[in-house]
Jmol script that loads the backbone (N, CA, C; Angstrom):
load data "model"
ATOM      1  N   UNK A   1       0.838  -1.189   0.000  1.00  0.00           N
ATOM      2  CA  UNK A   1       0.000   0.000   0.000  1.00  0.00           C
ATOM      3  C   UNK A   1       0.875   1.241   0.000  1.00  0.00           C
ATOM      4  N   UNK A   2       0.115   2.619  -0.807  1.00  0.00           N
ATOM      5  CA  UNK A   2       0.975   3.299  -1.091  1.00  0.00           C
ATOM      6  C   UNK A   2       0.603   4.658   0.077  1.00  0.00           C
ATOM      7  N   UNK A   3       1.492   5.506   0.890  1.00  0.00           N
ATOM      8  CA  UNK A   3       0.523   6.649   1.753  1.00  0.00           C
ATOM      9  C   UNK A   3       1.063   8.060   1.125  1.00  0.00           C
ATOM     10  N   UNK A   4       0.606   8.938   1.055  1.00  0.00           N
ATOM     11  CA  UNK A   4       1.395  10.052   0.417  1.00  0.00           C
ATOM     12  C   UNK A   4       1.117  10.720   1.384  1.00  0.00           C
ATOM     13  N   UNK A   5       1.982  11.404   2.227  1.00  0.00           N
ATOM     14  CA  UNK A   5       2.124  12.510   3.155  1.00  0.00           C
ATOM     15  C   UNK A   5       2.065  13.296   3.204  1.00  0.00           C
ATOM     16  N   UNK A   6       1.048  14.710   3.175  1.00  0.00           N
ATOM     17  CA  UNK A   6       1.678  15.798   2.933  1.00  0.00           C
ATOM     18  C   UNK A   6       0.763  16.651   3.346  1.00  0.00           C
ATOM     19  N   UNK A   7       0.689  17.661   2.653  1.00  0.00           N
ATOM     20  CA  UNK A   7      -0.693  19.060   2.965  1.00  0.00           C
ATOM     21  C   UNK A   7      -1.808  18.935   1.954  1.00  0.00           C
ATOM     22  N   UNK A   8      -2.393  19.583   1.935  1.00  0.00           N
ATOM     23  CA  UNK A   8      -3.740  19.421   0.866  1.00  0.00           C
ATOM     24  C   UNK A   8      -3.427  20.497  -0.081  1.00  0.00           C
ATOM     25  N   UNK A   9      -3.283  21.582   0.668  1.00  0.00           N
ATOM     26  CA  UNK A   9      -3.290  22.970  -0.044  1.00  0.00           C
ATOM     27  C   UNK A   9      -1.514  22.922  -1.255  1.00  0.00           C
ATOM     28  N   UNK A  10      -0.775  23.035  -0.442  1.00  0.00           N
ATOM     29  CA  UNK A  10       0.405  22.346  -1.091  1.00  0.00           C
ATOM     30  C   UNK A  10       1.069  22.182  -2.661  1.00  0.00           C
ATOM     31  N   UNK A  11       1.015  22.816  -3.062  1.00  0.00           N
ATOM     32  CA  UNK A  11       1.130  23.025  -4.748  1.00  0.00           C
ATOM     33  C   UNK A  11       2.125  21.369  -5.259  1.00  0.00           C
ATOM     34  N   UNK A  12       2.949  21.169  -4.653  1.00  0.00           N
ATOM     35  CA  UNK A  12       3.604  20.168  -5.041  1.00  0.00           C
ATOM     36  C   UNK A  12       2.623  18.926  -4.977  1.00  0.00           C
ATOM     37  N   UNK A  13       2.485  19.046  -3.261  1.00  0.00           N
ATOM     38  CA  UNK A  13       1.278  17.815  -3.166  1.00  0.00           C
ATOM     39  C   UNK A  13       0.055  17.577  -4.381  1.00  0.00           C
ATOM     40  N   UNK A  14      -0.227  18.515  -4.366  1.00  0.00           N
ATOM     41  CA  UNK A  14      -1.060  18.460  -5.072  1.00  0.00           C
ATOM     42  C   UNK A  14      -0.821  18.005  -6.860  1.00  0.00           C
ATOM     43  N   UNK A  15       0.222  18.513  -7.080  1.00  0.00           N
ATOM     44  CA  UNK A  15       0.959  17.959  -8.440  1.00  0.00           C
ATOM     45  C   UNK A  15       1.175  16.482  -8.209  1.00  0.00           C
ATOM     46  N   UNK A  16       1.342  16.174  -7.027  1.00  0.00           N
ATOM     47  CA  UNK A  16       2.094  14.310  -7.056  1.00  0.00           C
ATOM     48  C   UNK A  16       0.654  13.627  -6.795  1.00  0.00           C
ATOM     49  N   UNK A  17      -0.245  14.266  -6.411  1.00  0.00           N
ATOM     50  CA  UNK A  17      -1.389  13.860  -6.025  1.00  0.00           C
ATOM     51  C   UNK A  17      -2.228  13.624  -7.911  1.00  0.00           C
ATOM     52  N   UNK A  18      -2.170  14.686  -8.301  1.00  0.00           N
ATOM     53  CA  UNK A  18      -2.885  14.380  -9.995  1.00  0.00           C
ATOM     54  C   UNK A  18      -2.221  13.231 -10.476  1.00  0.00           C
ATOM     55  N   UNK A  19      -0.713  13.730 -10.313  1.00  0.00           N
ATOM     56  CA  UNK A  19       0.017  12.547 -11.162  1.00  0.00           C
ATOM     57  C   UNK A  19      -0.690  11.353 -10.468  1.00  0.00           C
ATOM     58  N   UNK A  20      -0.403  10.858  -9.550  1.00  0.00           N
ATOM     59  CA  UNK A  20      -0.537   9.221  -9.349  1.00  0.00           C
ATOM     60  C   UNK A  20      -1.857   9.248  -9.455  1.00  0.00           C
ATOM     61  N   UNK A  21      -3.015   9.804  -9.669  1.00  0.00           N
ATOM     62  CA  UNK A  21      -4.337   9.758 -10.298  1.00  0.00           C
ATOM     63  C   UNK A  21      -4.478   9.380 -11.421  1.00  0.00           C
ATOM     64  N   UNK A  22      -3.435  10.315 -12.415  1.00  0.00           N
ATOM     65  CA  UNK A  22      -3.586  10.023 -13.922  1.00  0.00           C
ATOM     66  C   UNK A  22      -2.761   8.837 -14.196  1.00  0.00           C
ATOM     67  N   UNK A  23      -1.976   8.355 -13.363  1.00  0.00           N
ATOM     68  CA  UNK A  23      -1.433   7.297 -13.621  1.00  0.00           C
ATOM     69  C   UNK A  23      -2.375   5.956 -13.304  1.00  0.00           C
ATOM     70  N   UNK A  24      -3.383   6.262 -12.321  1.00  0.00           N
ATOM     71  CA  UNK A  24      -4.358   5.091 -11.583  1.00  0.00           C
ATOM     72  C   UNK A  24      -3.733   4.283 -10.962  1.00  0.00           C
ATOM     73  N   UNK A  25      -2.379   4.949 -10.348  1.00  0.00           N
ATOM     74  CA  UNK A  25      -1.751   4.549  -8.839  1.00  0.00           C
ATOM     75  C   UNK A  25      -2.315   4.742  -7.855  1.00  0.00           C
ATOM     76  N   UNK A  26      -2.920   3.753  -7.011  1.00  0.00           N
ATOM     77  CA  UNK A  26      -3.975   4.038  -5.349  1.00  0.00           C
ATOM     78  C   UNK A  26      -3.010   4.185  -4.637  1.00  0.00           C
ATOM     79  N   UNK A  27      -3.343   5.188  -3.762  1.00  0.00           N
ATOM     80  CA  UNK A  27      -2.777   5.895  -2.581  1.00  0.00           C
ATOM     81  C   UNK A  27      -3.571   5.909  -1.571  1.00  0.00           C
ATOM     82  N   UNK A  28      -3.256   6.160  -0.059  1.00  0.00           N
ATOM     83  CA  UNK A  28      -4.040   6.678   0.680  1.00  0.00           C
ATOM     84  C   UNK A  28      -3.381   8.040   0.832  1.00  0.00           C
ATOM     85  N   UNK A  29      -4.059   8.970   1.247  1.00  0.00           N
ATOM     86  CA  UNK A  29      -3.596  10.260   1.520  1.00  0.00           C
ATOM     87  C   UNK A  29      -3.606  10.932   2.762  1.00  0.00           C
ATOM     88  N   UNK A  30      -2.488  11.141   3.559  1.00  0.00           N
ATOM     89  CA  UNK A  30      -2.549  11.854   5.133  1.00  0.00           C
ATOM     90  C   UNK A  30      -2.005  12.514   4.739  1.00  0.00           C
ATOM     91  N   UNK A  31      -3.164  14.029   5.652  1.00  0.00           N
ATOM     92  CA  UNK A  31      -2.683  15.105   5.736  1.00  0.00           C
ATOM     93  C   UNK A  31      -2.696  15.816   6.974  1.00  0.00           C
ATOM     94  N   UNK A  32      -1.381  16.202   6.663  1.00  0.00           N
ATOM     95  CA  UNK A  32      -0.921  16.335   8.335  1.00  0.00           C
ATOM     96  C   UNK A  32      -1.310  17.834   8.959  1.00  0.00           C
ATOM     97  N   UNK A  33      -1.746  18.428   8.353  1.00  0.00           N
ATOM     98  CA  UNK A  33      -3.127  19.597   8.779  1.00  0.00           C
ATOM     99  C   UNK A  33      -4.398  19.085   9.825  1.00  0.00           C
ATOM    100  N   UNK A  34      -5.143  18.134   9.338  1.00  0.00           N
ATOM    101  CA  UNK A  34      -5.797  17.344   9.986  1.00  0.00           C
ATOM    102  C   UNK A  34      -5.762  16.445  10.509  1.00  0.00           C
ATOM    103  N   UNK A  35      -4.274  15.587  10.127  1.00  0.00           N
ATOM    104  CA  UNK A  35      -4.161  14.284  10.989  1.00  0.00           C
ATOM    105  C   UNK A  35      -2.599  13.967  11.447  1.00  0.00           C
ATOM    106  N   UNK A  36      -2.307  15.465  11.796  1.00  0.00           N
ATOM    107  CA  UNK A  36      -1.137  15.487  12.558  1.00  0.00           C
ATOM    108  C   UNK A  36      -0.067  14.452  11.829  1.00  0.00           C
ATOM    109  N   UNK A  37       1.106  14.713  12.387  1.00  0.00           N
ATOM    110  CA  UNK A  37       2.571  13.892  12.406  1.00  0.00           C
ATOM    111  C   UNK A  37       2.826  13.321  13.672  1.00  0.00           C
ATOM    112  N   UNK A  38       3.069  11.900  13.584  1.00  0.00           N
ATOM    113  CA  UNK A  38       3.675  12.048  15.085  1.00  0.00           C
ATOM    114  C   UNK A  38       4.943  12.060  15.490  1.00  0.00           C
ATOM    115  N   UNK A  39       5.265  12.247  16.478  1.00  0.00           N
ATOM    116  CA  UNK A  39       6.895  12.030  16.607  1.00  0.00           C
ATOM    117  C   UNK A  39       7.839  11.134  16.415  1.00  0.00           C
ATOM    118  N   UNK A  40       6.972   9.581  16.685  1.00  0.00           N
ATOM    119  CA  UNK A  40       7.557   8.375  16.592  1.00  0.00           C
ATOM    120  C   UNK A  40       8.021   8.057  14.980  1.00  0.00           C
ATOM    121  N   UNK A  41       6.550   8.774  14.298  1.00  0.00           N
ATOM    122  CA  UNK A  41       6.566   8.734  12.448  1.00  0.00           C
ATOM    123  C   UNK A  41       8.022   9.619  11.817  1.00  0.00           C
ATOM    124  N   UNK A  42       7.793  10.596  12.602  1.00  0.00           N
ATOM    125  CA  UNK A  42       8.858  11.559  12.457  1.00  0.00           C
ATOM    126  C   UNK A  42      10.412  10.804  12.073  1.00  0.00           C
ATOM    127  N   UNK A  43      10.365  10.346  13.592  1.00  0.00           N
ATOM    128  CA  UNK A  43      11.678   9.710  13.798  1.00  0.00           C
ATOM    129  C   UNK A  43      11.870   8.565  12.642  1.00  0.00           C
ATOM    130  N   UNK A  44      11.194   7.826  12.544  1.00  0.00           N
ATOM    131  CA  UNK A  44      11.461   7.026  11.509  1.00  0.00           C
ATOM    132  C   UNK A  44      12.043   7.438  10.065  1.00  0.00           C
ATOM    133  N   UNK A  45      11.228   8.134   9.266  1.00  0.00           N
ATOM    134  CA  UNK A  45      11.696   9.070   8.027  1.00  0.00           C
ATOM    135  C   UNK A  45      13.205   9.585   8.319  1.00  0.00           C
ATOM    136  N   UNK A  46      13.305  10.243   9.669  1.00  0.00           N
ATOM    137  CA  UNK A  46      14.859  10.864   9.738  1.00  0.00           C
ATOM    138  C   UNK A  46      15.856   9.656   9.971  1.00  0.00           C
ATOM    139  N   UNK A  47      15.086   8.735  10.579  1.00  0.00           N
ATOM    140  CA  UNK A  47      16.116   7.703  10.570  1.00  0.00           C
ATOM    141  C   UNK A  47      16.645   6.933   8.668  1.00  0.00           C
ATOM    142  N   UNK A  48      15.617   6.980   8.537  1.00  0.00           N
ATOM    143  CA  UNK A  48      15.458   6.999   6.994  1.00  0.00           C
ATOM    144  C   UNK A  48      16.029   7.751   5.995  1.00  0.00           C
ATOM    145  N   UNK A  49      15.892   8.644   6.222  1.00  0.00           N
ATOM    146  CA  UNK A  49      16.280   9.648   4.932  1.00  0.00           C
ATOM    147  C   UNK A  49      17.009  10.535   5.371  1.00  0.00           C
ATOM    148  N   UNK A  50      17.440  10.774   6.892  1.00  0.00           N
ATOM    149  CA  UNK A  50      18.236  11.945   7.325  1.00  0.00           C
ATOM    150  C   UNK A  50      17.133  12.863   7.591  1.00  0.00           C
ATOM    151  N   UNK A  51      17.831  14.305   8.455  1.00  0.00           N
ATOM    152  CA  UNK A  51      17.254  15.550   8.352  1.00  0.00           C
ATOM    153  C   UNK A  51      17.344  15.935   7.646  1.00  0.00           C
ATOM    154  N   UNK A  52      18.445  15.977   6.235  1.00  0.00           N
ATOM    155  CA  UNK A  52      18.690  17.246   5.109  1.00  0.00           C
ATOM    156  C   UNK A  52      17.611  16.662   4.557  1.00  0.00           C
ATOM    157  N   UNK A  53      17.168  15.160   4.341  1.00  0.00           N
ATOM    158  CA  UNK A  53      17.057  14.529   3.185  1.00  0.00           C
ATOM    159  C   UNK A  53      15.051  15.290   3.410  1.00  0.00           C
ATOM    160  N   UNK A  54      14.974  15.111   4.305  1.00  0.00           N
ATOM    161  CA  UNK A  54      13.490  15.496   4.990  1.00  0.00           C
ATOM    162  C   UNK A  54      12.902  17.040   5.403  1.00  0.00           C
ATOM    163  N   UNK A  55      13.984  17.392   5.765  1.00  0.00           N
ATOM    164  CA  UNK A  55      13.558  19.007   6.500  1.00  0.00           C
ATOM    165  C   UNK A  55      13.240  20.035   5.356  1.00  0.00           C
ATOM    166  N   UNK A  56      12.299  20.392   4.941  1.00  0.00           N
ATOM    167  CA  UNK A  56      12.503  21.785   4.378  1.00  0.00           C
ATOM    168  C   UNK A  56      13.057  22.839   4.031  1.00  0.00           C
ATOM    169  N   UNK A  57      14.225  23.387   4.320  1.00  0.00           N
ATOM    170  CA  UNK A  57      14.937  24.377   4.567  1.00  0.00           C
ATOM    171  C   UNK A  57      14.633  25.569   3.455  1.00  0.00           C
ATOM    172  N   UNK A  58      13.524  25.721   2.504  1.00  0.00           N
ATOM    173  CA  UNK A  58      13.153  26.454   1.742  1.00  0.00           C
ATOM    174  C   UNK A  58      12.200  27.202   1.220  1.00  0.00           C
ATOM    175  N   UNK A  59      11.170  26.379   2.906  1.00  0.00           N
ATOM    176  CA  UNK A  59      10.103  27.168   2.542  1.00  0.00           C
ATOM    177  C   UNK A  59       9.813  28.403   3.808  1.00  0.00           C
ATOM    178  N   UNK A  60       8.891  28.947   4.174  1.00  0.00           N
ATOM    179  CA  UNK A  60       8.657  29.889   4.968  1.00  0.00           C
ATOM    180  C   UNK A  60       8.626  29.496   6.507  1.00  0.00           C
ATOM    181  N   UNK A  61       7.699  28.377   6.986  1.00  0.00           N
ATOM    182  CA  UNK A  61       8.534  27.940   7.940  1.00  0.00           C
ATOM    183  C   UNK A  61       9.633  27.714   8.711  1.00  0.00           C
ATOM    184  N   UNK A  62      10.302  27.098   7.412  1.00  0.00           N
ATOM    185  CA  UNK A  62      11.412  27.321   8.252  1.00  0.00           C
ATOM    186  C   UNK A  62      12.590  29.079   8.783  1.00  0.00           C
ATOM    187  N   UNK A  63      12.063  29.215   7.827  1.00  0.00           N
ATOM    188  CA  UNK A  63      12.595  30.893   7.940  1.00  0.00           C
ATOM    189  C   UNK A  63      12.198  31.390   8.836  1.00  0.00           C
ATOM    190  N   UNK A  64      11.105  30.963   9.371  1.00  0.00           N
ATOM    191  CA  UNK A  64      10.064  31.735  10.500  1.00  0.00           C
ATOM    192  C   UNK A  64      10.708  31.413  11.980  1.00  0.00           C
ATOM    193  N   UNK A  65      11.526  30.471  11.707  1.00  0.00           N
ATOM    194  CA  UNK A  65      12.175  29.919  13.056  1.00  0.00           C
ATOM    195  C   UNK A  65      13.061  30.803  13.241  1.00  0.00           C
ATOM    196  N   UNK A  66      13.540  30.855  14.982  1.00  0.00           N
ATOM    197  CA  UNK A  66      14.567  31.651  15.434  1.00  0.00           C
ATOM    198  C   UNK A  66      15.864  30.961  15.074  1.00  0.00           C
ATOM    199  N   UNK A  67      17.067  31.952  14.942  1.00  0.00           N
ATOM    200  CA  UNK A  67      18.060  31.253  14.744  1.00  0.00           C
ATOM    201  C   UNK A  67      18.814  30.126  15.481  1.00  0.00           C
ATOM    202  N   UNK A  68      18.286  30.053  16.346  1.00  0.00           N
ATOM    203  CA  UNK A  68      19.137  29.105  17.944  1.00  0.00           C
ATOM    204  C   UNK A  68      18.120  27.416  17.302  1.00  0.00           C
ATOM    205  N   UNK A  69      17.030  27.572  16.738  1.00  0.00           N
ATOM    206  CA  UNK A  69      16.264  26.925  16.514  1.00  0.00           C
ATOM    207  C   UNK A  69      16.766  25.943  15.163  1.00  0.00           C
ATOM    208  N   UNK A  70      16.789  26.454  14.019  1.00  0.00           N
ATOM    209  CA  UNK A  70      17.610  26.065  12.796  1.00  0.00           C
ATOM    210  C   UNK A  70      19.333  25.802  12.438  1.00  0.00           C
ATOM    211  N   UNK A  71      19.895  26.611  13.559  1.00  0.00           N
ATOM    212  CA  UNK A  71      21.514  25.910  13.802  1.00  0.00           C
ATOM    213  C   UNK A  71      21.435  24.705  14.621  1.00  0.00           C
ATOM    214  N   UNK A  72      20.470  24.857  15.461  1.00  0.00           N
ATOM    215  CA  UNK A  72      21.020  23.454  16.169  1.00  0.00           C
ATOM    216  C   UNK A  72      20.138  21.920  16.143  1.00  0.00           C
ATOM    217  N   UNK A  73      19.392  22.510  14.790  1.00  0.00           N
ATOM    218  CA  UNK A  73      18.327  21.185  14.324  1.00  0.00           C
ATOM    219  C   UNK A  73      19.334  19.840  14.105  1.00  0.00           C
ATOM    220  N   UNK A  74      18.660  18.875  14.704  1.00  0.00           N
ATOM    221  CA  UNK A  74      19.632  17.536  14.767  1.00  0.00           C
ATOM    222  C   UNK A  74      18.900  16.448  14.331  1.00  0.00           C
ATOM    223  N   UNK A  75      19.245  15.157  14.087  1.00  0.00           N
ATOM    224  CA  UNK A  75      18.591  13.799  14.154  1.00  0.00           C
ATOM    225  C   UNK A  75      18.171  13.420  15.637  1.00  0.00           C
ATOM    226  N   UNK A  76      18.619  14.126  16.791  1.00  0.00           N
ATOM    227  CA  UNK A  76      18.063  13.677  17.785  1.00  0.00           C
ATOM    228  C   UNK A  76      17.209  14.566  18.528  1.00  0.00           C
ATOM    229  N   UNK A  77      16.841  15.970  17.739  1.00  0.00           N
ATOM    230  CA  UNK A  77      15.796  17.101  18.411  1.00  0.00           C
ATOM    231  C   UNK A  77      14.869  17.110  17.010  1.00  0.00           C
ATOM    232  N   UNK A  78      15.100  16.766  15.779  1.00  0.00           N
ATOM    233  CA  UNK A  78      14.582  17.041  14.996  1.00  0.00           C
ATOM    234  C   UNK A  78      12.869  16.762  14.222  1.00  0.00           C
ATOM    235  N   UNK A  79      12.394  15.299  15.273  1.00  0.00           N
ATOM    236  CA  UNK A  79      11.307  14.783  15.151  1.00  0.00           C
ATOM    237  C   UNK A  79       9.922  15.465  15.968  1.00  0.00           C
ATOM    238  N   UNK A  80      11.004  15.731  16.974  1.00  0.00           N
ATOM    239  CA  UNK A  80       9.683  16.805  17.829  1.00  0.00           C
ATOM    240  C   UNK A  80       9.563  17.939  17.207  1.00  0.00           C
ATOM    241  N   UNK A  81      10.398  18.821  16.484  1.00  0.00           N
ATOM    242  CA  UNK A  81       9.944  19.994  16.040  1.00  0.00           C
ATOM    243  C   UNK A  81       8.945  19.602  14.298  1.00  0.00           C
ATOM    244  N   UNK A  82       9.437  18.508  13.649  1.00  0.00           N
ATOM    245  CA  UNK A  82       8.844  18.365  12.676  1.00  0.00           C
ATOM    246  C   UNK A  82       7.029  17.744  13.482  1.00  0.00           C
ATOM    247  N   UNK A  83       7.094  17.033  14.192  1.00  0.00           N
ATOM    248  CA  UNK A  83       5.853  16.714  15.226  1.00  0.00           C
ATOM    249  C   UNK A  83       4.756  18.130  14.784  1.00  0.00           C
ATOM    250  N   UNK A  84       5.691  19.361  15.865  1.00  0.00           N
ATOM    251  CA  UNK A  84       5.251  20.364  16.104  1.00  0.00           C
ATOM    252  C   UNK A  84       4.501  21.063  14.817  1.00  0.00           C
ATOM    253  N   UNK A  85       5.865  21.312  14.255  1.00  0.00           N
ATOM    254  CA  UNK A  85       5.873  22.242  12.493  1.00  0.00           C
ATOM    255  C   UNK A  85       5.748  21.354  11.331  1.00  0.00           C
ATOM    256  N   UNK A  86       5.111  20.392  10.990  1.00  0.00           N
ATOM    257  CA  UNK A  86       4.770  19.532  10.228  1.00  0.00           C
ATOM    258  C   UNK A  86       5.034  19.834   8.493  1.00  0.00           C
ATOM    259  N   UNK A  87       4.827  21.272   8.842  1.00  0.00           N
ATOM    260  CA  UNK A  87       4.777  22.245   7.658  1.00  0.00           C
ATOM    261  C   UNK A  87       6.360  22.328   7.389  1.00  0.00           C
ATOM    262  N   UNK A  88       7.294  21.580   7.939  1.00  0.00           N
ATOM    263  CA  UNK A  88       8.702  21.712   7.574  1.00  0.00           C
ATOM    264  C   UNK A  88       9.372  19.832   6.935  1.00  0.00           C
ATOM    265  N   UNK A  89       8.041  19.859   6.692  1.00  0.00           N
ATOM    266  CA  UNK A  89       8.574  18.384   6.324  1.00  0.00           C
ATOM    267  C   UNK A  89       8.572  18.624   4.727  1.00  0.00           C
ATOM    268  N   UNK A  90       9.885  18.052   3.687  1.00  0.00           N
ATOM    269  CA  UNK A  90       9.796  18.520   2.383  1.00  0.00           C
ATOM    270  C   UNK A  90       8.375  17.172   1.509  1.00  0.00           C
ATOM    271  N   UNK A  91       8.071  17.740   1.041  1.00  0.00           N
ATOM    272  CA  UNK A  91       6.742  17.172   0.676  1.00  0.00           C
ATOM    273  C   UNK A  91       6.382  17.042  -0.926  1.00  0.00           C
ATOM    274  N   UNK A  92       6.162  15.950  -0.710  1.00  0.00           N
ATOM    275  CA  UNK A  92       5.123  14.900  -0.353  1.00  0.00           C
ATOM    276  C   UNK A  92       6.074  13.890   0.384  1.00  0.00           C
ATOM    277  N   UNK A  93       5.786  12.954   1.572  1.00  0.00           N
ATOM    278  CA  UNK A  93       6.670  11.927   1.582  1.00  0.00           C
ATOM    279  C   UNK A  93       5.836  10.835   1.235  1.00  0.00           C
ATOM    280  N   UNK A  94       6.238   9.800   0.433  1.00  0.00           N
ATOM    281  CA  UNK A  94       5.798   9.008  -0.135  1.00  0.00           C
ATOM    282  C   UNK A  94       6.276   7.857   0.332  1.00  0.00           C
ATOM    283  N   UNK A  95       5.197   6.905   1.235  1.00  0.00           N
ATOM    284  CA  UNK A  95       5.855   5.731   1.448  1.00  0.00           C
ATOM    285  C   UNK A  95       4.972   4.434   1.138  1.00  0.00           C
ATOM    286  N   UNK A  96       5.797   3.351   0.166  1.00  0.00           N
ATOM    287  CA  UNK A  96       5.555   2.422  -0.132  1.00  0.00           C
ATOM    288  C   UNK A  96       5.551   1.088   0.208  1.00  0.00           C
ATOM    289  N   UNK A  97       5.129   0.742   0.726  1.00  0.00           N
ATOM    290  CA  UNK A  97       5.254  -0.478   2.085  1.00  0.00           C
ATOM    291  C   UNK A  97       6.832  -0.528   2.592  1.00  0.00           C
ATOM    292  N   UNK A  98       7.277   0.844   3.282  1.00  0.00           N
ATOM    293  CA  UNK A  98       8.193   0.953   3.884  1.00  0.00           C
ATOM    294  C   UNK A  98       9.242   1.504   3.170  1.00  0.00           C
ATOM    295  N   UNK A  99       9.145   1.846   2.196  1.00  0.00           N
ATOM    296  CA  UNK A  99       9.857   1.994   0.804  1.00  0.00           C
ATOM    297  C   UNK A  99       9.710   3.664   0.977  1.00  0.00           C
ATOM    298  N   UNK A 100      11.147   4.701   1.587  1.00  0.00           N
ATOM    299  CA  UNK A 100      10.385   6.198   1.807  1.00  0.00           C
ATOM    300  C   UNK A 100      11.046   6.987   0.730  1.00  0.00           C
ATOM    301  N   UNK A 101      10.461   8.116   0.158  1.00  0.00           N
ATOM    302  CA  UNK A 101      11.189   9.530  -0.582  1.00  0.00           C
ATOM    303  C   UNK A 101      10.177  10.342   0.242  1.00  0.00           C
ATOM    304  N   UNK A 102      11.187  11.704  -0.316  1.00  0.00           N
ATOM    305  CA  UNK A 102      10.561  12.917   0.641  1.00  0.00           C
ATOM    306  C   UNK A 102      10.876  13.885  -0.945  1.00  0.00           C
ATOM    307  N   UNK A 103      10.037  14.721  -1.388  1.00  0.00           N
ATOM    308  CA  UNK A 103       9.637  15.333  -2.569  1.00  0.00           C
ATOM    309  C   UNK A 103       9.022  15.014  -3.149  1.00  0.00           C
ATOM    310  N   UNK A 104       8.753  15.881  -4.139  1.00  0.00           N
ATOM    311  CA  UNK A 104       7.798  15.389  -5.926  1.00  0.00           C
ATOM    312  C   UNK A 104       8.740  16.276  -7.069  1.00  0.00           C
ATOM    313  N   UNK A 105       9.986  16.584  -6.948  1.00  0.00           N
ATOM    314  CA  UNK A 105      10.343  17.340  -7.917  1.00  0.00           C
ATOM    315  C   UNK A 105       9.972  16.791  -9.608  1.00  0.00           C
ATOM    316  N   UNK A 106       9.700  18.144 -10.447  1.00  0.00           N
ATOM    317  CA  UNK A 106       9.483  18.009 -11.704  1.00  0.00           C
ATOM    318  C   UNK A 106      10.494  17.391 -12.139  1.00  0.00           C
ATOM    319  N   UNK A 107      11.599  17.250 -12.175  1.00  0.00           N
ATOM    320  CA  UNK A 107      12.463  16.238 -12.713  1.00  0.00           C
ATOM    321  C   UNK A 107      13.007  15.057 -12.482  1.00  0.00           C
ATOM    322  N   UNK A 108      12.315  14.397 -11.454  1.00  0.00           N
ATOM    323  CA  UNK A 108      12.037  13.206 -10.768  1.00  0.00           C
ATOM    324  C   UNK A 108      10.886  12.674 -10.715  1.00  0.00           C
ATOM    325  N   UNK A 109       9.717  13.155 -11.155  1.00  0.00           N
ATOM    326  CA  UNK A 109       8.529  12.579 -11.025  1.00  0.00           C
ATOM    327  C   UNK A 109       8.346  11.238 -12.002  1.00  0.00           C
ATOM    328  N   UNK A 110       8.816  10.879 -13.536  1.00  0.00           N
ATOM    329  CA  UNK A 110       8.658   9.748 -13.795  1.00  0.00           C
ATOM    330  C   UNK A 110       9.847   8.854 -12.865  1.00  0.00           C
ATOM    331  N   UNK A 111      11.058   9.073 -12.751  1.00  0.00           N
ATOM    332  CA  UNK A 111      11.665   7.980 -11.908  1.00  0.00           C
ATOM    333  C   UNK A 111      10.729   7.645 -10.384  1.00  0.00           C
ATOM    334  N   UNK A 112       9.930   8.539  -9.939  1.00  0.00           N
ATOM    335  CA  UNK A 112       9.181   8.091  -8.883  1.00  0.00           C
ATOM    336  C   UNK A 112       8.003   7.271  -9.153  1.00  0.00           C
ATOM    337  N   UNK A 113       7.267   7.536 -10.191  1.00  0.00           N
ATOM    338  CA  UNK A 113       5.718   7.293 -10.901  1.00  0.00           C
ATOM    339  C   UNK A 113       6.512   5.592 -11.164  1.00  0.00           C
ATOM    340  N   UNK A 114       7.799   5.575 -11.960  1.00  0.00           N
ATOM    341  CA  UNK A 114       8.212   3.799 -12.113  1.00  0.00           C
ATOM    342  C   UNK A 114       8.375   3.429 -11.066  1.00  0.00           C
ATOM    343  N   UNK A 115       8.763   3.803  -9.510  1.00  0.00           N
ATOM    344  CA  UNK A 115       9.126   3.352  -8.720  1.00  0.00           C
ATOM    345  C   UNK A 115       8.118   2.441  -7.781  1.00  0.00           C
ATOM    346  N   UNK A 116       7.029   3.691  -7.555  1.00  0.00           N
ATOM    347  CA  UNK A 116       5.976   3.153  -7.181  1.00  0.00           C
ATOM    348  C   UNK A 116       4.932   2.365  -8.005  1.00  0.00           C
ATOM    349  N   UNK A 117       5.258   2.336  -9.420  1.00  0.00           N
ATOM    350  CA  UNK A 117       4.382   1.065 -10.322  1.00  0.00           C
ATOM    351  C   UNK A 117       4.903  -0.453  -9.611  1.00  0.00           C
ATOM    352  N   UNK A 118       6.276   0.119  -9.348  1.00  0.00           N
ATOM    353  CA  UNK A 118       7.141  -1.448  -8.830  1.00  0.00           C
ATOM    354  C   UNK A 118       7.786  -2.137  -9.719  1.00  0.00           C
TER     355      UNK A 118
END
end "model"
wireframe off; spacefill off
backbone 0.3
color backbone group
């Protein structure tokens, strides 16, 4: 089973969201607006993919943070604040029976669309 992670509103999400439609790839869809992140989920992905590989660092959120906050983001403080700011997770994360990416970039979207065909 496939879950796509992300926001609703979300311009990307929403691009990875058509795609695997027009492809008639089933997904379930959490969105972490309404159905939160948890910390434990958190931790997993960073254990997974790292913080760079996961954190945002480009959108407004994170900018919005104080500086003491974004220098000293770690793999071992980093799940509670993504918990918190959910909105700093890079998005969509896409996980495939355990199988994780974190994006939808336009120039990766067919290597992802084959990935998740399987």
């Amino acid at each position: 089973m496939i879950t796509l992670y992300g926001i609703k509103n979300c311009d990307t999400v929403q691009r990875a969201r058509r795609r695997l439609d027009d492809e008639g790839i089933a997904y379930r869809f959490h969105d972490f607006k309404s159905e939160g992140l948890s910390r434990e989920l958190a931790q997993r992905w960073i254990d997974a993919l790292g913080v760079d590989g996961l954190v945002n660092r480009k959108g407004t959120t994170w900018r919005k943070l104080d500086a003491a906050t974004r220098e000293g983001l770690s793999a071992t403080n980093a799940a509670a604040l993504l918990a918190r700011e959910p909105s700093l997770v890079k998005r969509p994360v896409i996980d495939r029976s355990g199988s994780l990416s974190a994006g939808f970039a336009k120039a990766d979207e067919d290597a992802i669309v084959a990935r998740l065909r399987g």
